[in-house]
N, C-alpha and C positions, 0 to 999 in steps of 0.2 A: 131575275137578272143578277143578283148581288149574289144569292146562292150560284150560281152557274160560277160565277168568276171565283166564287173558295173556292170550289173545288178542282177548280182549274189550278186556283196558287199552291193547294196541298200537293196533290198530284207533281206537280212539280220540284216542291220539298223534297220527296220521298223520293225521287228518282234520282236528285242529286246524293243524298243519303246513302242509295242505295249504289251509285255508281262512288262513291268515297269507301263503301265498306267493299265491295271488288277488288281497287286498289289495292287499299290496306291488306287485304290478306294474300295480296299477290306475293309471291317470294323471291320474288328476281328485282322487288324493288327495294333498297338499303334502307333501316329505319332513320329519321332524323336524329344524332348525338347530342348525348346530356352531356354537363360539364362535370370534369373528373377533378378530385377530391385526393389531397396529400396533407400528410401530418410531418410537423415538426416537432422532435422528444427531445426534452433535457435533463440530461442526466449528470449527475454529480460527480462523477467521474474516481472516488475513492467512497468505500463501505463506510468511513470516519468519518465522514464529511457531514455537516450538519447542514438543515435547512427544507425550505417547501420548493420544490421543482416548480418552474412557470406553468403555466397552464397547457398543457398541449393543443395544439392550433392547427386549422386546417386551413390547404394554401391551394390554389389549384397551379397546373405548370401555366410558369409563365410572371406567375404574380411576386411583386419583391416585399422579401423577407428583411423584417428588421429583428437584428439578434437583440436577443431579451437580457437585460441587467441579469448580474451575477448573485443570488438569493443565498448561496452557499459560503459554510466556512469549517477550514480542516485547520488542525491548532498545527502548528509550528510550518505552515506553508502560506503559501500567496498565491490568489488567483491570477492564469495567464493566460486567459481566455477560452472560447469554445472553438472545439476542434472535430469535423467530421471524419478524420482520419488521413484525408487527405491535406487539408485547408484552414489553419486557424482564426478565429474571427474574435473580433472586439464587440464589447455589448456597444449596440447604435450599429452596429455596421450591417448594410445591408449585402443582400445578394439574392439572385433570381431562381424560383423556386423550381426543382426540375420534376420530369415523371416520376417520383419514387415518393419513399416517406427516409426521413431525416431526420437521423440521430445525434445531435449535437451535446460532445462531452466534455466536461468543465476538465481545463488542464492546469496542475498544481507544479507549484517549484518553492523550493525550500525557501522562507522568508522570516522576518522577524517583524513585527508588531508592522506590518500590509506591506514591508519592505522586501524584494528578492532579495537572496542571499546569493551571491557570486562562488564558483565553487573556485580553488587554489590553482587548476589548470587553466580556466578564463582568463584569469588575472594574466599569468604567466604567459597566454598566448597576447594579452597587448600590450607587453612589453617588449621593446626593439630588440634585437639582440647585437646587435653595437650597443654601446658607451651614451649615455640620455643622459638629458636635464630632466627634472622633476616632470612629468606630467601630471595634471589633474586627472582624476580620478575616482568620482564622488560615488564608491559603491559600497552595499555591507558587504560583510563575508563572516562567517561562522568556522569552526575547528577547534583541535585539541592544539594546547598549548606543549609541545615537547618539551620546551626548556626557556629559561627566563636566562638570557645571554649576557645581560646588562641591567643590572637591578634600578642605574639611577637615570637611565631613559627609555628604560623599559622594553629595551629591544628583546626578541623574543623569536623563537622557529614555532612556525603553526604552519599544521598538517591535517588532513582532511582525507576521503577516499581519495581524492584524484593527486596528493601528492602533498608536497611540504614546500614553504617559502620562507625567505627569513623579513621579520619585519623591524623596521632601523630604530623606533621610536613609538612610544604610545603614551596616550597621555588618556586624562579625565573627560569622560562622558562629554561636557561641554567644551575643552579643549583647553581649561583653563587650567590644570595643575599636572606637573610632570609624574611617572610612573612613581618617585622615588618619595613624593609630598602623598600620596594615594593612601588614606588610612588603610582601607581594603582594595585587593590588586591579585590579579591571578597570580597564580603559581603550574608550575608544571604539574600537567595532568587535569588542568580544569577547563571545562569549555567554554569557551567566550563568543562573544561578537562584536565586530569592530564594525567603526566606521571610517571606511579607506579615506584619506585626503589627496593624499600623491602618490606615485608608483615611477621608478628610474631601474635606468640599466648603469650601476657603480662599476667605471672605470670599465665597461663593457666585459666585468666576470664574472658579477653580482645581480642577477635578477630579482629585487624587493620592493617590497610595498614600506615606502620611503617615510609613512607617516598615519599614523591613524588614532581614534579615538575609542577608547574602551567603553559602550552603549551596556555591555551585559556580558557577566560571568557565574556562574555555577561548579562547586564542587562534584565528583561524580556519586552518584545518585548511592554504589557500591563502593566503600574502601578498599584498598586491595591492602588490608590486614585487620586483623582482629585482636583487640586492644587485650581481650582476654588470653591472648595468647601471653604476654607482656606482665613479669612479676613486679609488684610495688617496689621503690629501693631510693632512697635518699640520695645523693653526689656520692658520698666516703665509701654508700653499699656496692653504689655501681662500678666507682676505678675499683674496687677491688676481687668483684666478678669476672669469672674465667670469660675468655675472648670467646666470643657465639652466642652470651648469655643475652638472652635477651627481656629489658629491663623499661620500665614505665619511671619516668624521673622527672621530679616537676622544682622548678628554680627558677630566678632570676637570668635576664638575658647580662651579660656584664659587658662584652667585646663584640663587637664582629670584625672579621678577618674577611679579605678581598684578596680575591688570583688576580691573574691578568687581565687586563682591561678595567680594573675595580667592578671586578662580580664579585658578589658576597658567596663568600665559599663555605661559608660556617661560623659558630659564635663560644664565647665561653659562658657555662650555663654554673651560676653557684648558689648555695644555699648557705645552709651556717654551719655544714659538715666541712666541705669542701669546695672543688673547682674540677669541674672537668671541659672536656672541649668537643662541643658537638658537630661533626663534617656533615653539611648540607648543604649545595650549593642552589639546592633550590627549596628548600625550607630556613635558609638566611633570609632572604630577601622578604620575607614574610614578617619578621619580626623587629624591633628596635631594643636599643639598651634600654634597660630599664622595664621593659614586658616583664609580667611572670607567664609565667610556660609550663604545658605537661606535653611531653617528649616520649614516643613510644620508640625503642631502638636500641640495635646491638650493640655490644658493648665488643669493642675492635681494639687492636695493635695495629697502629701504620707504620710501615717502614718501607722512602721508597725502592722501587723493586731491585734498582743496579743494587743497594747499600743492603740487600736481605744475609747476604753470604758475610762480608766483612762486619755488620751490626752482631750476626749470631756469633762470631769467633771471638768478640770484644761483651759477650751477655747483654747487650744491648736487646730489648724486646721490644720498643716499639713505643709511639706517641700514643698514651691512653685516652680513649677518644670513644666516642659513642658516634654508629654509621647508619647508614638505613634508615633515617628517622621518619618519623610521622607525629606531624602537632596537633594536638588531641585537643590543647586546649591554650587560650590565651587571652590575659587580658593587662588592657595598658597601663603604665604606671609612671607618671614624671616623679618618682621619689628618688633618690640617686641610691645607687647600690649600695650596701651594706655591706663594706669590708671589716666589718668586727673580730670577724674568725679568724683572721690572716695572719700567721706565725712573721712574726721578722726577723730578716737574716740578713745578710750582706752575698753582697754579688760575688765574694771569692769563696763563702763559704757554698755556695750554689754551682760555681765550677768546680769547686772540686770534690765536690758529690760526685760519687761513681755511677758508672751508667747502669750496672747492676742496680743501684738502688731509684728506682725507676720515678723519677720528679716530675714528670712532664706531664702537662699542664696545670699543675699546681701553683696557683700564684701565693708569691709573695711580697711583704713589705720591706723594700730598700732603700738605704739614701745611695745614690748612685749618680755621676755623673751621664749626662746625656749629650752625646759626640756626635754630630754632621759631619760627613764627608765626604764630599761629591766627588763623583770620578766622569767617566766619556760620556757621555747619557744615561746615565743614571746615579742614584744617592744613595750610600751605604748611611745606617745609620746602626751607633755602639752603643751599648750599655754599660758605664764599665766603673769598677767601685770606686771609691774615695781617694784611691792612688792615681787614680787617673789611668792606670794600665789595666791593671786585670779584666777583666771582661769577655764580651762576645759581642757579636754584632746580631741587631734586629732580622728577624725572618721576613725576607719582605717576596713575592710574587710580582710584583707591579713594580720590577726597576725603583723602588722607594717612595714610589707618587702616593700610597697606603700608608705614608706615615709622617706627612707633610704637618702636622698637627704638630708635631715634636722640636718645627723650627725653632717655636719662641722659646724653648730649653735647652737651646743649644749653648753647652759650656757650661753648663747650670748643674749645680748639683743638689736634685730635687727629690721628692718622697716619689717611688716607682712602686705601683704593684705591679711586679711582675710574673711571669711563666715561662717556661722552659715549653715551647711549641712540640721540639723532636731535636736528635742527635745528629749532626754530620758523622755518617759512619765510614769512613776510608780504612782500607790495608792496615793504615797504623795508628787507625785510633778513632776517639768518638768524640766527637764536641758541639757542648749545648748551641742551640740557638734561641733566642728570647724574642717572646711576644711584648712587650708593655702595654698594660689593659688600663691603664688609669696613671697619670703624671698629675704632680700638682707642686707649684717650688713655693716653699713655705719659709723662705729665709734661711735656706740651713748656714747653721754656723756651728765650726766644730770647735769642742771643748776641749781647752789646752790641755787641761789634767787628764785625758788621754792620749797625749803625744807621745810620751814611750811607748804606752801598747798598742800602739799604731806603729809605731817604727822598729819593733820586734815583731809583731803580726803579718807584717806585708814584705820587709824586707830582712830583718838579720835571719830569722829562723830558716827562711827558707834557701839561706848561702849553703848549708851543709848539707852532705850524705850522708845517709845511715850508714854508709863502711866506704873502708878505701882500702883497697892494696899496696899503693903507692902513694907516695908524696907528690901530695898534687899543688903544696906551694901556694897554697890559696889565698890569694890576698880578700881581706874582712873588710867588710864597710865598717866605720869609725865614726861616720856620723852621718843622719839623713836629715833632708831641706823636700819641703813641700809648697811649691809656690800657689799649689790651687788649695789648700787650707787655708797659707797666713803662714807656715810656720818654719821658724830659722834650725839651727842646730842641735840637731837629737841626738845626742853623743852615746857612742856606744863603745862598750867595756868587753871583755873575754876572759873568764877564768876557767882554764882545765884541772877536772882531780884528777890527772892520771899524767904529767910531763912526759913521762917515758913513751907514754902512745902517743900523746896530741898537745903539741906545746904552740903554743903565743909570740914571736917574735916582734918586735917594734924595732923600725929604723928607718931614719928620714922620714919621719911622720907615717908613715905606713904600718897595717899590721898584719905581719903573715902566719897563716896557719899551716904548721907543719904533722904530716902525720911517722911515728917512729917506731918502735915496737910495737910486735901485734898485741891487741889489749884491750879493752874498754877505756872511754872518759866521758866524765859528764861535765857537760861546758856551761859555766853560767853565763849568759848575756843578761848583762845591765843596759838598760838606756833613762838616758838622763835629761830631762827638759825642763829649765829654769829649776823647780821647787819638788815638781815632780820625778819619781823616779818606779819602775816597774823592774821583772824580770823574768827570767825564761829562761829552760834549761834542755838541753837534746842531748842526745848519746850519742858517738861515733864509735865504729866497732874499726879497730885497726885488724886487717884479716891476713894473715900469712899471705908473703906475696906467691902468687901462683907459676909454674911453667911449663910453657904452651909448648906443644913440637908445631908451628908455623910453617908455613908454605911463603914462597915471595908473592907478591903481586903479577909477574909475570906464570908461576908456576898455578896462579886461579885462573888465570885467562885460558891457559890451556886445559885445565882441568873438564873431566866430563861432565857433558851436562846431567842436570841432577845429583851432582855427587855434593855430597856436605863438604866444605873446605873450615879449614882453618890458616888465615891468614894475619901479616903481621906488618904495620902501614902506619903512615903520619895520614891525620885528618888533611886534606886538601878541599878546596871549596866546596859549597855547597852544591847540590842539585838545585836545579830548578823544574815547578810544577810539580816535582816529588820528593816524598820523606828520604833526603839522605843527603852521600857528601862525593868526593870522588877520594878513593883511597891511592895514595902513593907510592912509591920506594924507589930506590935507584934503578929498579926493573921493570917498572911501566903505573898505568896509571889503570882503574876500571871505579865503576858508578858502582855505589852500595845503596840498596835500599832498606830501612832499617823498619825492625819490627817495630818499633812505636815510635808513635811524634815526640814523646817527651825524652826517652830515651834519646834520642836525634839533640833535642833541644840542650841537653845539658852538656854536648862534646862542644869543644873549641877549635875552632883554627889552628891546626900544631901540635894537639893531641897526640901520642905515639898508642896506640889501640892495636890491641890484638882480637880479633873479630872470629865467630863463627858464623857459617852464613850456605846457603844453597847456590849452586854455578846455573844460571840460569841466561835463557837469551829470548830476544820477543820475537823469532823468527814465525813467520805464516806464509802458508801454501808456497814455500821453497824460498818465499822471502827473507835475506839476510836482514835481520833485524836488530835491537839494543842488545849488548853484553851489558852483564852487568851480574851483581852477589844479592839474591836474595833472604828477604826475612834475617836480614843481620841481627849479631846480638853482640855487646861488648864483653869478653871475656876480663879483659885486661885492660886498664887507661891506666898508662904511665905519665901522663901530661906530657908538661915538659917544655910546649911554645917551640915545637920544632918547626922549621922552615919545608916546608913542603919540594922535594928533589924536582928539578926541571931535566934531568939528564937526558931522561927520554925524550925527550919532548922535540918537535921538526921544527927545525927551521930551512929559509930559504927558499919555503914553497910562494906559490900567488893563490891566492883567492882562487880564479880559473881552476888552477891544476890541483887545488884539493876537491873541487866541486866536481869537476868532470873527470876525475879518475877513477878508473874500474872500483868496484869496492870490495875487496875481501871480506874475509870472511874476520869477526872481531875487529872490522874498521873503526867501532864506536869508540872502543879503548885507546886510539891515536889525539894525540893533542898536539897541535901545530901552536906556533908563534908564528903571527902574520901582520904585515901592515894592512888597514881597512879605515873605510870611513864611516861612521853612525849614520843610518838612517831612519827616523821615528815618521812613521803613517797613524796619523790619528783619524778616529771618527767617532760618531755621536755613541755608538758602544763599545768600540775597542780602540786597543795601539797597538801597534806591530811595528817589532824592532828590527830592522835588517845590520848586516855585515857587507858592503858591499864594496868593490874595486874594480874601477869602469864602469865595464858592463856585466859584468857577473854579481851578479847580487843571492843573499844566503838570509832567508828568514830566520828567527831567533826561537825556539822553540820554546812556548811559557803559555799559563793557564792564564795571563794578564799583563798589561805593557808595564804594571808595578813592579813586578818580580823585577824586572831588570833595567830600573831606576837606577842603576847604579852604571849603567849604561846608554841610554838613554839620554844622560844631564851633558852626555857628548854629542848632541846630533848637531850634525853637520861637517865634524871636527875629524880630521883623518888621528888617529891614536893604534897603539900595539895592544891586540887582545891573544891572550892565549884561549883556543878554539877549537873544542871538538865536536866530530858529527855526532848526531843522536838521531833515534828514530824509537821513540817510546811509541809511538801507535801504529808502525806497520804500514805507516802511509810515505816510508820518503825519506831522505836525510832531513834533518833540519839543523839548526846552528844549536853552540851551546857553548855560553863566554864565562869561561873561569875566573878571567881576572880581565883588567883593564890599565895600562898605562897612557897616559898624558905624552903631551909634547915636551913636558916640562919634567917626566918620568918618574911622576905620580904614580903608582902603580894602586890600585882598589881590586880587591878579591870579592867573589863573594860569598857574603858569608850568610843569607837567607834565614837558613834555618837553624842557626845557633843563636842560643839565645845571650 
């Protein structure tokens, strides 16, 4: 029985067996699906890039994926997460794994020590573009530094691929010391990385990054010159190497010099040879007084570019100066500079060095007074020698705020090293300008037992000319008084060896010197002070008096242009803004401009001159413009204190009717007599003098409301000015006041540029 029943249970096994394996190989039935299988790769996303890729992982669809931490690192970038090309994702974030296999690549962006780096177009896109307040800002950013705009806040233009921004202010790493306290501090050309604070749109014109923190800077990796190029050469080698040479020169820092805004624009570099002056407006701000330096750099002539034509016709060549530098090397030093070498002169012997003989930037040692003089917004400040007169005024860039240092010396007359920066080159002439690199007032007190050669050196010697043709009546100083010394009465004597040429007259306390036959004398001056006594001797050459064939005053007006004239005239007032004076005679009046400032400087008011000179006019593109005689030259001065002819001259016109009348041709050469009232416009940089009646008002033509001070001390006050147009620049009439009478019939000329 129990056998019966197996095999009844096998039997039946096999037939279920048997009818599963039927099924199974039947083909119209679909097999049951396995689960499918996806990979997720991570890829480092740059060849540079260091590190062990996460493990590659299998997902099936449907199942969520968490992104895997970032294992990777590329030097000078930041990780910004994984990206399938379409989608970027953060490590921890998840997302749903689809039918495929997935590539996830690490995405870089320029960073510094894990921080993104913002490039110069971001910035710039979140800034408003109207007029902001400060916004915060807290990003880095990376770039080359173009230029260093403000050495003492460190403001700066950086530029990048995506463009250039300017930034207002930078300061130290941790925020605590200003650009200007920074022992090391970029320079142009080196590349930095900031850390932004604030970002503003200034006055809505200026889009900057308003504040930031210098984290890290680097010199470029390549200099852009090669020092081997650059020959060895002490200071005295270098100023005396032809301009283009280019020289390795290693010195003390002594000055630095600031342009506008107070940027360091360059410094004076000396050794025990000499001084020269190094122009770098962005290798100033790198160094301090008192550094020693090695200086790779041309060795230059500056002159600027209007003054190159009138500097070359006066031999003027130019401020010697070293350009194009590169600082090779530097190390600090609080010892104070080493003026040992420095030759000592005085300030008059320093102007009147010729410009030929090329001084600039050589310093030297002066006792000199040191003069403040504020004008409309800004501060002249003088240099000027122990007379109190001779001198020059400081070179200043920055309206005088570069030389605020020199207050507490004002009036003072103190030990100057000084330099001669470069020449004012005009038409008629060249004049030093001075740096002072070191003041210090050390009690000067001047020693009486040189009080005659001080009162022969500064003033008798320099009353005469080397020749006269005529008797020029010249009354002598007799005795000189110095209130900024201390000192009373320097009496002064005159002996001629030759009467017949040059005789001495005295009467009423006065002493006149007459010149007589043509001749030689040699004139002794004595000067006399208490105990002490000195003297000094010059030649006058009496020269046959000469004769001119002369044209009138009227006969140069019409003369052709560019023809040379010889003409024959009383000195009448000065020009104003230009070297000269207005010539006169009973046939008209015209402006002279004279070949040189000194020249100009020695004629008088009343002179009788016979002049040679070019008929020239400043007419442009059909514009009637100035008459006037150029490149004048004095033939003949007969003196004499003549009265200057008013014959010509209009009267009876109004203000109106000379302003708004047609204007011919040589209208400049018309001088009216008119009633007007003073009007003076001042502002924080200038003054502007009008002529005005009613309602017609007449600007006063001048390079400064000083010039015509002598006009001006009328504002408000209705007075008679004799008044001719001018139009020296082709822009216009403008005013131009010869003389001035009061209501009380004061009459004041002027007289400018006589000295």
């Amino acid at each position: 029985m129990f056998k019966k029943q197996a095999l009844i249970m096998l039997s039946v096994v096999l037939f279920v067996c048997l009818i599963f394996t039927f099924v199974a190989c039947d083909p119209d039935i679909p097999p049951t699906p396995m689960p499918d299988k996806y990979t997720v790769t991570y890829d480092n996303g740059d060849d540079n890039a260091t590190g062990t890729a996460p493990q590659v992982r299998e997902y099936s669809k449907g199942d969520t994926v968490t992104v895997a931490d970032n294992p990777f690192e590329l030097a000078g970038h930041v990780f910004d997460g994984w990206t399938d090309g379409d989608t970027v994702y953060t490590p921890g974030q998840t997302f749903t794994m689809p039918e495929k296999d997935v590539t996830l690549t690490a995405s870089w962006v320029k960073g510094w020590q894990g921080h993104k780096l913002v490039t110069i177009a971001e910035v710039l896109a979140n800034i408003p573009d109207t007029e902001s307040d400060e916004i915060e800002y807290k990003r880095y950013i990376d770039g080359i530094v173009k230029s260093i705009d403000n050495a003492t806040f460190g403001q700066m233009t950086l530029q990048d691929e995506t463009g250039e921004i300017m930034v207002y202010g930078t300061q130290s790493e941790d925020g605590s010391l200003r650009y200007d306290a920074m022992a090391d501090k970029p320079v142009a050309g080196d590349y930095v990385v900031l850390y932004i604070q604030n970002i503003k749109n200034h006055q809505g014109k200026t889009k900057e990054i308003n504040r930031a923190w210098i984290v890290h800077f680097e010199k470029p990796s390549t200099p852009d010159f090669d020092v081997n190029d650059y020959a060895q050469a002490n200071v005295s080698e270098a100023r005396a190497k032809a301009a283009g040479s280019k020289v390795l020169v290693e010195g003390v820092v002594a000055f630095i010099t600031n342009a506008n805004g107070m940027k360091p624009s360059g410094f004076y570099l000396v050794d025990g040879t000499g001084s020269i002056y190094v122009y770098d407006g962005q290798l100033a701000p790198q160094v301090k007084v008192g550094d020693k330096v090695k200086v790779a750099a041309e060795r230059d002539n500056w002159i600027l570019d209007s003054e190159q034509a009138n500097a070359q016709s006066h031999g003027y060549t130019g401020c010697i100066q070293l350009a194009n530098a590169h600082l090779v090397d530097k190390s600090a030093s609080d010892q104070p500079v080493d003026y040992g070498w420095v030759t000592e002169s005085t300030v008059k012997k320093i102007m009147d060095t010729p410009v030929t003989d090329n001084i600039t930037t050589t310093i030297f040692k002066v006792n000199a007074l040191v003069r403040k003089a504020p004008d409309s917004g800004f501060v002249n400040y003088y240099i000027d020698d122990i007379d109190g007169n001779t001198g020059s005024y400081v070179y200043t860039q920055c309206n005088g705020s570069d030389y605020t240092w020199l207050d507490e010396f004002d009036g003072k007359i103190c030990t100057v090293y000084l330099s001669v920066i470069n020449a004012k080159s005009t038409a008629t002439g060249c004049v030093w300008r001075f740096v002072p690199v070191q003041v210090s007032d050390d009690g000067y007190k001047f020693d009486e037992k040189d009080a005659p050669q001080f009162a022969l050196d500064y003033y008798a010697v320099e009353q005469f000319r080397e020749s006269y043709q005529a008797d020029p009546a010249l009354e002598v100083l007799t005795s000189v008084n110095s209130e900024l010394l201390g000192l009373g009465d320097i009496t002064l004597s005159y002996v001629s060896d030759n009467e017949a040429s040059v005789k001495f007259e005295t009467s009423d306390g006065k002493t006149v010197m007459h010149t007589l036959a043509p001749g030689k004398a040699n004139i002794t001056i004595t000067a006399q002070y208490k105990t002490y006594s000195a003297e000094a001797k010059v030649t006058v050459t009496v020269e046959q008096k000469q004769q001119y064939d002369a044209i009138t005053v009227k006969q140069a007006i019409d003369a052709a242009l560019a023809s040379e004239v010889t003409v024959k005239g009383v000195v009448g007032p000065s020009l104003v803004n230009q070297v000269g004076f207005y010539l006169i005679d009973d046939t008209g009046v015209i402006a002279v401009l004279m070949a040189s400032k000194e020249t100009c400087a020695e004629l008088t008011l009343g002179d009788l001159v016979t002049i040679k000179a070019t008929r020239a006019n400043k007419s442009k593109d059909g514009n009637i413009g100035q008459t006037y005689l150029d490149k004048a030259e004095v033939l003949l001065n007969e003196y004499g204190g003549h009265d200057y002819s008013t014959q010509t001259f209009v009267k009876g016109k109004t203000l109106s009717e000379i302003v708004n009348a047609d204007k011919p041709a040589n209208y400049t050469t018309v001088v009216y007599v008119v009633d007007v009232e003073i009007r003076v416009e001042g502002s924080n940089y200038s003054v502007k003098v009008f002529v005005k009646d009613g309602d017609t008002e007449l600007l006063l033509y001048a390079g400064g409301g000083k010039q015509y001070s002598f006009v001006s001390q009328y504002d408000g006050q209705k007075v008679t000015v004799e008044l001719a147009l001018c139009d020296w620049n082709n822009k216009g009439a403008k005013g131009c006041v010869l003389s001035v009478t009061d209501s009380e019939g004061v009459k004041t000329v002027n007289t400018l540029n006589f000295s």
